[in-house]
DRENDO-1510 file (C-alpha; in Angstrom, 1 decimal, always signed):
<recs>
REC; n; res; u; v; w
REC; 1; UNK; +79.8; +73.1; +100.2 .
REC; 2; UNK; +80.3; +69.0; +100.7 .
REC; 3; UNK; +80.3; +68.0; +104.0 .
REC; 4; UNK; +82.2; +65.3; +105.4 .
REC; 5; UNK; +80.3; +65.0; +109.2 .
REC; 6; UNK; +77.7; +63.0; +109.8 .
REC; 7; UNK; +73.9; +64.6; +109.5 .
REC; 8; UNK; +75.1; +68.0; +108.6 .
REC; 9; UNK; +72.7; +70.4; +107.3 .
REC; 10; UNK; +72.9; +73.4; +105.2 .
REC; 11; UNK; +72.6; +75.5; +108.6 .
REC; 12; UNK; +75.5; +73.7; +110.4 .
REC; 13; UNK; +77.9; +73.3; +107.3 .
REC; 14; UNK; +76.6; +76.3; +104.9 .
REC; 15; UNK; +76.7; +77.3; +101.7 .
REC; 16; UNK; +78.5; +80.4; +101.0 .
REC; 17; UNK; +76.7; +82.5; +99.3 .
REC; 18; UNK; +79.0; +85.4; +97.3 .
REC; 19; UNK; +78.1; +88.3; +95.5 .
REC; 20; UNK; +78.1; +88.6; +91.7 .
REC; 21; UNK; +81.9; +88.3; +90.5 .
REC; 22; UNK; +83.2; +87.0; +93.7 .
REC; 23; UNK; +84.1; +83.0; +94.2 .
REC; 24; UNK; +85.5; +81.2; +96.9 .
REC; 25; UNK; +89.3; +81.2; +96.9 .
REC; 26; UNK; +89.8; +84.3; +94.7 .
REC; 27; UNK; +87.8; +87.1; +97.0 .
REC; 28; UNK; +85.6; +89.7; +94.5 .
REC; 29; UNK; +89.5; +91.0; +93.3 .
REC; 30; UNK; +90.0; +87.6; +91.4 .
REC; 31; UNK; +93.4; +86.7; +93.1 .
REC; 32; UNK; +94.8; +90.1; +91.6 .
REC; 33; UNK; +94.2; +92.9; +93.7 .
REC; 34; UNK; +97.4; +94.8; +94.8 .
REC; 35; UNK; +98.7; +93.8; +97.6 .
REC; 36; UNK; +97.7; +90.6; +97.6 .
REC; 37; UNK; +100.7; +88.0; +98.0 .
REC; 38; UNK; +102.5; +86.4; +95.2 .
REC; 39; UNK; +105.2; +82.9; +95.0 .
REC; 40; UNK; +107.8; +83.2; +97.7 .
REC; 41; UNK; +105.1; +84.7; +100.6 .
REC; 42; UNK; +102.5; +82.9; +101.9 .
REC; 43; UNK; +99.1; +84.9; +102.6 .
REC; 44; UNK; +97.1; +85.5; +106.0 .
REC; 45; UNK; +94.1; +85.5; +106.2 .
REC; 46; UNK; +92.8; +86.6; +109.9 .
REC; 47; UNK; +89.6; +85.6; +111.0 .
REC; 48; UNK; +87.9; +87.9; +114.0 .
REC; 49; UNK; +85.0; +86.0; +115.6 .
REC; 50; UNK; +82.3; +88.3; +117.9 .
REC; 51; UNK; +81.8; +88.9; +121.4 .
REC; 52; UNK; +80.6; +92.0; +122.5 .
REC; 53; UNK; +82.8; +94.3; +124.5 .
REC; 54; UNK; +85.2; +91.3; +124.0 .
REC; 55; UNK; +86.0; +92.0; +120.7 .
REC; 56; UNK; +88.1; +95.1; +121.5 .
REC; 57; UNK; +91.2; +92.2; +122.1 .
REC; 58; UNK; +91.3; +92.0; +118.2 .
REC; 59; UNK; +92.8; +95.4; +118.3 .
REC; 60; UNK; +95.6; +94.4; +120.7 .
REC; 61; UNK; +95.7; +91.2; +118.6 .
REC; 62; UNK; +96.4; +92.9; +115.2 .
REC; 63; UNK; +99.3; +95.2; +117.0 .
REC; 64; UNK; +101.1; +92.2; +117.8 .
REC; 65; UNK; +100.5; +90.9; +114.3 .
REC; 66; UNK; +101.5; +94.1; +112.7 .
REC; 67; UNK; +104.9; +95.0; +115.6 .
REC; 68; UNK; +106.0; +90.9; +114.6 .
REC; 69; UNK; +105.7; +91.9; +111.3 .
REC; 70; UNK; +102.8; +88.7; +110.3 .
REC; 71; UNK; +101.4; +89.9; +107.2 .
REC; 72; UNK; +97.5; +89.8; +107.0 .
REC; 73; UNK; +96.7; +89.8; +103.8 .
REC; 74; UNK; +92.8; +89.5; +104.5 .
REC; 75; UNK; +90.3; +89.7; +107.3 .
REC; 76; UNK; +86.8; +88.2; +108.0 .
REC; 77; UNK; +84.9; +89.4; +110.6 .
REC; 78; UNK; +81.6; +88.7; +112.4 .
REC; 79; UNK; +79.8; +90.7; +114.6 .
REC; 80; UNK; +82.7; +92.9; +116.7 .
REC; 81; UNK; +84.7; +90.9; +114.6 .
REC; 82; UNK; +83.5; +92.7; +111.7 .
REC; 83; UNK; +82.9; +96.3; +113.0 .
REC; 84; UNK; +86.9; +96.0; +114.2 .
REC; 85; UNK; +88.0; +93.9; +110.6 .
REC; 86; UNK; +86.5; +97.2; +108.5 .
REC; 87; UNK; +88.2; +100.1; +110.2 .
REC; 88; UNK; +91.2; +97.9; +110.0 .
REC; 89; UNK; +91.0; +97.0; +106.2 .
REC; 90; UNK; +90.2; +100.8; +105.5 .
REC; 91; UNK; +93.6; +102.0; +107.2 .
REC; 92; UNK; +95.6; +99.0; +108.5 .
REC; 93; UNK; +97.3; +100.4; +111.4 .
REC; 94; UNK; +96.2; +98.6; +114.6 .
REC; 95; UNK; +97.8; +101.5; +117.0 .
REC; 96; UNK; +95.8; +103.9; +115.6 .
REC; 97; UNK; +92.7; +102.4; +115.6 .
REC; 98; UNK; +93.2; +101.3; +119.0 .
REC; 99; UNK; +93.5; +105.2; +120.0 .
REC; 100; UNK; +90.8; +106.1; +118.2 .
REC; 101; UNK; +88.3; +103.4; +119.6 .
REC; 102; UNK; +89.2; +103.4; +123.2 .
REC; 103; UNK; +88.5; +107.2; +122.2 .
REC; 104; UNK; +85.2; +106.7; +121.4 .
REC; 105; UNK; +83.9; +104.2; +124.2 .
REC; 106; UNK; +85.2; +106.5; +126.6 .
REC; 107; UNK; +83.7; +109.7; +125.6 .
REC; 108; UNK; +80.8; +111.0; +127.3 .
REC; 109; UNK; +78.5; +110.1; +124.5 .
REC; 110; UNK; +78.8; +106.5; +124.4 .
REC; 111; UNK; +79.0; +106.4; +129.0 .
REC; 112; UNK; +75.6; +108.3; +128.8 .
REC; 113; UNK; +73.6; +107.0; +125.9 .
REC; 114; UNK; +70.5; +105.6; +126.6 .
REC; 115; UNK; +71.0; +102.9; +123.8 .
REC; 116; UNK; +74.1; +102.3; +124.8 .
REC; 117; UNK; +72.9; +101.5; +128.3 .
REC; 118; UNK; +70.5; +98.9; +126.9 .
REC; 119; UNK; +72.6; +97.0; +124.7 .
REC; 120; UNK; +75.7; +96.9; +126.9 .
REC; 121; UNK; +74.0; +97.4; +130.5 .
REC; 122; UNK; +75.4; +93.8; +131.8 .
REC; 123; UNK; +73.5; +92.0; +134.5 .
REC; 124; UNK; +74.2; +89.4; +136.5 .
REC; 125; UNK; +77.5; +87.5; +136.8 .
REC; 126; UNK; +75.3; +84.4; +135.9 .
REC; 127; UNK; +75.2; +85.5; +132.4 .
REC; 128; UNK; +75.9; +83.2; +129.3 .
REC; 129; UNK; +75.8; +85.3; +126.3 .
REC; 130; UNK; +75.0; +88.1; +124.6 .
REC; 131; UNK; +71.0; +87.3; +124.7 .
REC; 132; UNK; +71.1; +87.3; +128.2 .
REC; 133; UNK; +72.8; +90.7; +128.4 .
REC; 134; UNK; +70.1; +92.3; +126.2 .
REC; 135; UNK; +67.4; +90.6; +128.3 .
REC; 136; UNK; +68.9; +92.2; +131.4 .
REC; 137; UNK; +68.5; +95.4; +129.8 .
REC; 138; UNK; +65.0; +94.9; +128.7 .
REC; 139; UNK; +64.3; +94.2; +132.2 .
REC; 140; UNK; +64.9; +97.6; +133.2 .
REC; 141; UNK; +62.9; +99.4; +130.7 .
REC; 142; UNK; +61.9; +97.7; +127.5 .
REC; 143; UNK; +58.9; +95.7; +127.7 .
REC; 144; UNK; +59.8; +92.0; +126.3 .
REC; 145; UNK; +56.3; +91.7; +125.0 .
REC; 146; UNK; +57.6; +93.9; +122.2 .
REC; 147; UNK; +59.6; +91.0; +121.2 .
REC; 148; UNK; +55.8; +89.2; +120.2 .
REC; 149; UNK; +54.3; +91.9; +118.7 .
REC; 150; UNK; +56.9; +94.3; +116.3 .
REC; 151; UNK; +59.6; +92.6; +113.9 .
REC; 152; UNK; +62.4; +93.5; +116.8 .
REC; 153; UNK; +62.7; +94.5; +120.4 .
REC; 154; UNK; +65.2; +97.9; +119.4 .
REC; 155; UNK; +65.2; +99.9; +116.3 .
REC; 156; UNK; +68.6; +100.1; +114.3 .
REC; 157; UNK; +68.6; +103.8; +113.0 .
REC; 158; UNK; +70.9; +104.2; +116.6 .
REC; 159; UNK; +73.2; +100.8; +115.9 .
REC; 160; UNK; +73.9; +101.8; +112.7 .
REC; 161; UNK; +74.8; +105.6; +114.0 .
REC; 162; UNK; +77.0; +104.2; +116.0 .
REC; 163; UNK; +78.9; +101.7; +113.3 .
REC; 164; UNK; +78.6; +104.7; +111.0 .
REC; 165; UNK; +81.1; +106.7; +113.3 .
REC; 166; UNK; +83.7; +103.8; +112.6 .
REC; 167; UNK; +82.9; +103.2; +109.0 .
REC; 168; UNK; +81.7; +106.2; +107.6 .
REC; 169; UNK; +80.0; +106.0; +103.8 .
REC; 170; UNK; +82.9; +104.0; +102.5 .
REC; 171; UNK; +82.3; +101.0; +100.3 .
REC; 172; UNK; +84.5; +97.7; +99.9 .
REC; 173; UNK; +86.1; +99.4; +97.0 .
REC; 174; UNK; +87.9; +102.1; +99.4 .
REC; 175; UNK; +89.9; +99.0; +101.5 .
REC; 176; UNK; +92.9; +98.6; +101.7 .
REC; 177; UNK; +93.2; +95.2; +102.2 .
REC; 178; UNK; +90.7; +92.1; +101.2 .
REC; 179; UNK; +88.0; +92.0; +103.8 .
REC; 180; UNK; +84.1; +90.0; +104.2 .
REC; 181; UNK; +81.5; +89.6; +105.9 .
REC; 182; UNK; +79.6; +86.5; +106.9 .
REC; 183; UNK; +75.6; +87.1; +107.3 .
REC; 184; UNK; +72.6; +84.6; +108.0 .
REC; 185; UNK; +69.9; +85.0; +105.5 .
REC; 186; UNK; +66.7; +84.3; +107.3 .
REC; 187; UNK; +64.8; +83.5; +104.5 .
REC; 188; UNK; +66.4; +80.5; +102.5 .
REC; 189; UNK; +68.0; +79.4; +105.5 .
REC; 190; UNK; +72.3; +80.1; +104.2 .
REC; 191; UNK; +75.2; +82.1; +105.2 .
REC; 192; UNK; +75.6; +85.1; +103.1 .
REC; 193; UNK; +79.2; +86.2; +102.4 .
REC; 194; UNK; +79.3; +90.5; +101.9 .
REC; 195; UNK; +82.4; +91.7; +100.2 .
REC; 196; UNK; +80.7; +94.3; +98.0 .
REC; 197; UNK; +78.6; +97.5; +98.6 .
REC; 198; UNK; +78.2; +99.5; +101.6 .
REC; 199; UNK; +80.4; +98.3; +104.5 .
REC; 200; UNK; +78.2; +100.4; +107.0 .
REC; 201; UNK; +75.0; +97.8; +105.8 .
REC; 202; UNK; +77.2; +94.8; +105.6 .
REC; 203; UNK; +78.5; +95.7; +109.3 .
REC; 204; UNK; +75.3; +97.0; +110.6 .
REC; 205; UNK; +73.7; +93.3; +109.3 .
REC; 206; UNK; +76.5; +91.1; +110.7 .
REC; 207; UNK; +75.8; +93.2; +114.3 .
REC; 208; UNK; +71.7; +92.7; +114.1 .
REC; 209; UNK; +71.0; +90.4; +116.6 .
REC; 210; UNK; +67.6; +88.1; +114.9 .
REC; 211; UNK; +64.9; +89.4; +117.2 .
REC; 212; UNK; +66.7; +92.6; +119.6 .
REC; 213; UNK; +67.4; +94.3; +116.0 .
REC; 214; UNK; +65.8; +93.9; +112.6 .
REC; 215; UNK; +67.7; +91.6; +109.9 .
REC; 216; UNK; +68.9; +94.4; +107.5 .
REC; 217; UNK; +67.2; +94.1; +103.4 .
REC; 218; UNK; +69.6; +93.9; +101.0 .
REC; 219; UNK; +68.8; +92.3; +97.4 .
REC; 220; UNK; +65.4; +90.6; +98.5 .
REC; 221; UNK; +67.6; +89.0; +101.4 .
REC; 222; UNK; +67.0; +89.7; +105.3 .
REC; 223; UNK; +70.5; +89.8; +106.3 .
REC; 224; UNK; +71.5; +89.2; +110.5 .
REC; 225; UNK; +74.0; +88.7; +112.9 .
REC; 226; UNK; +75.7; +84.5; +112.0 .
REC; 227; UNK; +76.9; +84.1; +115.3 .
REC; 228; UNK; +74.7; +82.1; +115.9 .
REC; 229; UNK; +75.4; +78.8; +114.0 .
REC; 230; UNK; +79.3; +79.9; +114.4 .
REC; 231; UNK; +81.0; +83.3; +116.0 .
REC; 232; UNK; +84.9; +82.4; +114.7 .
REC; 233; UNK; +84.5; +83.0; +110.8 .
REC; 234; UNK; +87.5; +80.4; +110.0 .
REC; 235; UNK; +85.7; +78.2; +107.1 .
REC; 236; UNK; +84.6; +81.8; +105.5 .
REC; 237; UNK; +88.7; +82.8; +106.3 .
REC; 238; UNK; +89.7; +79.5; +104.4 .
REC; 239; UNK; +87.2; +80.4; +101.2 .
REC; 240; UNK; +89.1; +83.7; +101.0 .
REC; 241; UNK; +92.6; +83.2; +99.4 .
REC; 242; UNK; +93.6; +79.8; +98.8 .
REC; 243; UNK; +95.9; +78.4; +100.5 .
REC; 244; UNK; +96.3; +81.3; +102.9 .
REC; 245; UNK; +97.3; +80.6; +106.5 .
REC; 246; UNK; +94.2; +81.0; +108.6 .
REC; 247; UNK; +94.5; +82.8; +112.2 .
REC; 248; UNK; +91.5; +82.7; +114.0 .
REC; 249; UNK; +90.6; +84.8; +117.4 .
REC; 250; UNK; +88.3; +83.4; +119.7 .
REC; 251; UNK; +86.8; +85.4; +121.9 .
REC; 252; UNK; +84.2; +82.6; +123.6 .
REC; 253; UNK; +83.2; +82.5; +126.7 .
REC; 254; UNK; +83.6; +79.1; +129.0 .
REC; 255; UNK; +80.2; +77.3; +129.5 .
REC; 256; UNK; +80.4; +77.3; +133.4 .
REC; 257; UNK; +79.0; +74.5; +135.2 .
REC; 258; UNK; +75.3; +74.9; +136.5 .
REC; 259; UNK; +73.5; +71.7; +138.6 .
REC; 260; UNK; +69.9; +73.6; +137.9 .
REC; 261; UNK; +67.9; +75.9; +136.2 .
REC; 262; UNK; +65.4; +77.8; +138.2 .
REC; 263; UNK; +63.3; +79.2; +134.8 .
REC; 264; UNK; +62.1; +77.4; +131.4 .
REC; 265; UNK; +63.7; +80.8; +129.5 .
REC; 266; UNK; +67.3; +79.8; +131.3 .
REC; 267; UNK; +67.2; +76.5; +129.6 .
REC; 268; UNK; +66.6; +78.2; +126.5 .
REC; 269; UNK; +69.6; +80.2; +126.2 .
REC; 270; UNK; +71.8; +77.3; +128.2 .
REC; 271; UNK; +71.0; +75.5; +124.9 .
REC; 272; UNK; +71.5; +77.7; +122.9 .
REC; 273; UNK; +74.7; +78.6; +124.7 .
REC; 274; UNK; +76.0; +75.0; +124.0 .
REC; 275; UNK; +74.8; +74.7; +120.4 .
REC; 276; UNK; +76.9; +78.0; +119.7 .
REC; 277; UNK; +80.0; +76.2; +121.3 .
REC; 278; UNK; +80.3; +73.0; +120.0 .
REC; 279; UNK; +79.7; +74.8; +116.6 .
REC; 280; UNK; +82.1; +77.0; +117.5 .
REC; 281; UNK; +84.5; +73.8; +118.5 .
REC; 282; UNK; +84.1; +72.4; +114.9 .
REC; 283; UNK; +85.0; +75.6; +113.0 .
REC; 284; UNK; +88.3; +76.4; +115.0 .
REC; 285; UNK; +89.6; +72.7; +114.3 .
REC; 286; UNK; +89.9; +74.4; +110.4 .
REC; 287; UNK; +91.8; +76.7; +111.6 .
REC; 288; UNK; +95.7; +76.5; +111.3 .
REC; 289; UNK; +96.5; +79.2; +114.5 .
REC; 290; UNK; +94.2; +79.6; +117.5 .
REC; 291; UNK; +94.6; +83.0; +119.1 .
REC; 292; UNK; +92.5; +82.4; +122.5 .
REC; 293; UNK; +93.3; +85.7; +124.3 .
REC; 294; UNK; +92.2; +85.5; +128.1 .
REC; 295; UNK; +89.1; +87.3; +128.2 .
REC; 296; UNK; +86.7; +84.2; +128.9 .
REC; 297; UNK; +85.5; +85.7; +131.9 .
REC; 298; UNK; +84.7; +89.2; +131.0 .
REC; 299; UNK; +80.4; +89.5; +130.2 .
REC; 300; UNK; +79.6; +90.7; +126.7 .
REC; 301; UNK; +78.6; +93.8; +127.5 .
REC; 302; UNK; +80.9; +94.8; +130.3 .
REC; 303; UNK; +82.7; +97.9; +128.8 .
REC; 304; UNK; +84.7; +98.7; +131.9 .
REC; 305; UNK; +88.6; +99.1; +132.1 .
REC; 306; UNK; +88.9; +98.8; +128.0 .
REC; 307; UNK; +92.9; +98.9; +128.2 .
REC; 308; UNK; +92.8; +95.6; +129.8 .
REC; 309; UNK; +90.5; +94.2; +127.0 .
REC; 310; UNK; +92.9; +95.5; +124.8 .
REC; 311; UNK; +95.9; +94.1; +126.5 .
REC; 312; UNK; +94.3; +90.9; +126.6 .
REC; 313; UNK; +94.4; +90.3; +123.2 .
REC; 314; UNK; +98.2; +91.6; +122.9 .
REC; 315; UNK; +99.2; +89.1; +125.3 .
REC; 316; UNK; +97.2; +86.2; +123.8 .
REC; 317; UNK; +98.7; +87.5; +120.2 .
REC; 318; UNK; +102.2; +87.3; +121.8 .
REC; 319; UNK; +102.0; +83.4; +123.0 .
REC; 320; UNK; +101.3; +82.6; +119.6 .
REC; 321; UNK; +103.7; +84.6; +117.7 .
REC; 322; UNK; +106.1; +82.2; +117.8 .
REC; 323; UNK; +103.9; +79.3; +116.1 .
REC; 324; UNK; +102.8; +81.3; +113.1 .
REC; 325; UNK; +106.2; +82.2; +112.4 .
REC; 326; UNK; +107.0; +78.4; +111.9 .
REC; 327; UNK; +103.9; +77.8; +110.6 .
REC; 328; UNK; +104.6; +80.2; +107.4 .
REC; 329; UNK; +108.4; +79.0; +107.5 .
REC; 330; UNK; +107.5; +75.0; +107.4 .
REC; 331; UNK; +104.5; +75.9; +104.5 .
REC; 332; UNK; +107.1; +78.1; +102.2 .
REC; 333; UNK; +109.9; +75.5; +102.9 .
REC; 334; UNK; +107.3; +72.6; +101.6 .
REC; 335; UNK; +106.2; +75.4; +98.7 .
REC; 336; UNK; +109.7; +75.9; +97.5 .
REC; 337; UNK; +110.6; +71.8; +97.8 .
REC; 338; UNK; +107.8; +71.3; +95.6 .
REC; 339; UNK; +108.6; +74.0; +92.9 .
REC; 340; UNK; +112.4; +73.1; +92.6 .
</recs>
């Protein structure tokens, strides 16, 4: 893909990478899939961007969609993003999935299970990202040498039980609705598009973290979580259905402002931490609506008081109603000006 910034690289303005049979702007259902919009409606295409226990705001964002009767026409999803954009795609009704998560992450199994703990055990209110979450959790039981010596610091038979409860066995064919799934290949260094196959490997890859969780083998590849060089999936959203009206959710957190840094592996992740934003910056400018809902301040892996997540994302969805309802009106009224 051409790049127009300056000293771009194939890591900070990727190649999209798609499957056999699947191209950008057409989707691996070649523009004809039913469903898919034809002259007089002008297509969505939402784009759900990761973030932990964050990302349960997409599911108040898609009920506002749905109740203000947006269409969404396709979804890409990274990371929560993704886990949230294939039960959605499978059966899209945002209500029901929102029942049946906050179900889930308030049973008794996910409060008490020791992987569960680890992953999404929190830490300090210092915390910058999801990296740092994990650490804390290492810190109170998982050696970090294991990080050195095996392939990755946790296993991901347990991560993909727990995507598998969402997802089941069900393929891309079974979807309702057009849906992908950015990946980082960590061999040829590219972004890997999924929109075939197993959704339960493509979501388990885009939620393996490169060095907590191994990358997941697919087709000689090593597949992992691309949050990293971008957590808002709007130039993968664009490639989807041409010219779709892209909605993007951010679910970021603020950089706060620090004047030191006590340890050498706090620098590392306040770099990193900036890196990920300003690449996050340059994706959202693509990106025709901005849904930001307000849950900045909220750590990655604090899973307490989940309505509020939720309602979060509603009320964010809400302020922005408005705009992508002129947004579609001013593009179909340019469409039909042009076609007389």
């Amino acid at each position: 893909m051409a790049s127009n910034r300056p000293g771009s690289s194939r890591l900070t303005d990727p190649e999209l990478c798609y499957p056999p049979g699947c191209s950008p702007g057409e989707g691996p259902w070649g523009g004809r899939r039913p469903g898919l919009p034809i002259f007089g409606k002008i297509p969505v295409v939402v784009a759900l961007g990761g973030g932990g226990a964050r990302g349960l705001a997409h599911l108040g964002v898609l009920e506002v969609l749905e109740e203000a009767k947006v269409p969404i026409d396709a979804v890409v999803g990274i990371s929560a993003g993704a886990l949230v954009g294939a039960i959605y795609s499978l059966e899209p009704d945002a209500r029901a999935l929102t029942r049946r998560t906050l179900a889930f992450m308030n049973s008794e199994e996910f409060r008490n299970d020791v992987f569960m703990r680890v992953m999404f055990g929190g830490g300090g209110e210092s915390e910058q990202n999801a990296f740092q979450s994990i650490i804390s959790g290492l810190r109170r039981g998982i050696r970090f040498t294991s990080l050195i010596r095996k392939a990755s610091i946790l296993d991901a038979s347990r991560l993909r039980e727990v995507i598998r409860e969402f997802v089941g066995e069900h393929t891309f064919d079974d979807l309702k609705i057009p849906f992908a799934v950015p990946t980082l290949d960590l061999g040829p260094p590219r972004e890997v598009v999924l929109s075939e196959g197993s959704l339960l490997e493509a979501v388990t890859a885009s939620c393996s973290i490169p060095g907590f969780f191994p990358p997941v083998e697919r087709d000689g590849m090593l597949l992992a979580d691309c949050g990293v060089i971008g957590s808002v999936p709007v130039v993968q959203a664009r490639a989807m259905i041409k010219g779709a009206l892209v909605i993007a959710v951010d679910l970021s957190r603020e950089l706060e402002v620090i004047d030191s840094v006590e340890r050498g592996w706090d620098s590392i992740l306040r770099c990193q931490a900036i890196a990920g934003r300003k690449l996050n910056e340059l994706a959202l400018t693509k990106a025709d609506v901005v849904i930001n809902p307000a849950v900045g301040e909220r750590r990655w892996g604090d899973f307490s008081d989940l309505e509020t997540i939720v309602e979060c994302g509603r009320e964010g969805a809400r302020q922005s109603v408005e705009g992508i309802h002129k947004r579609l009106s001013g593009v179909l009224a340019r469409l039909r000006r042009r076609n007389l």
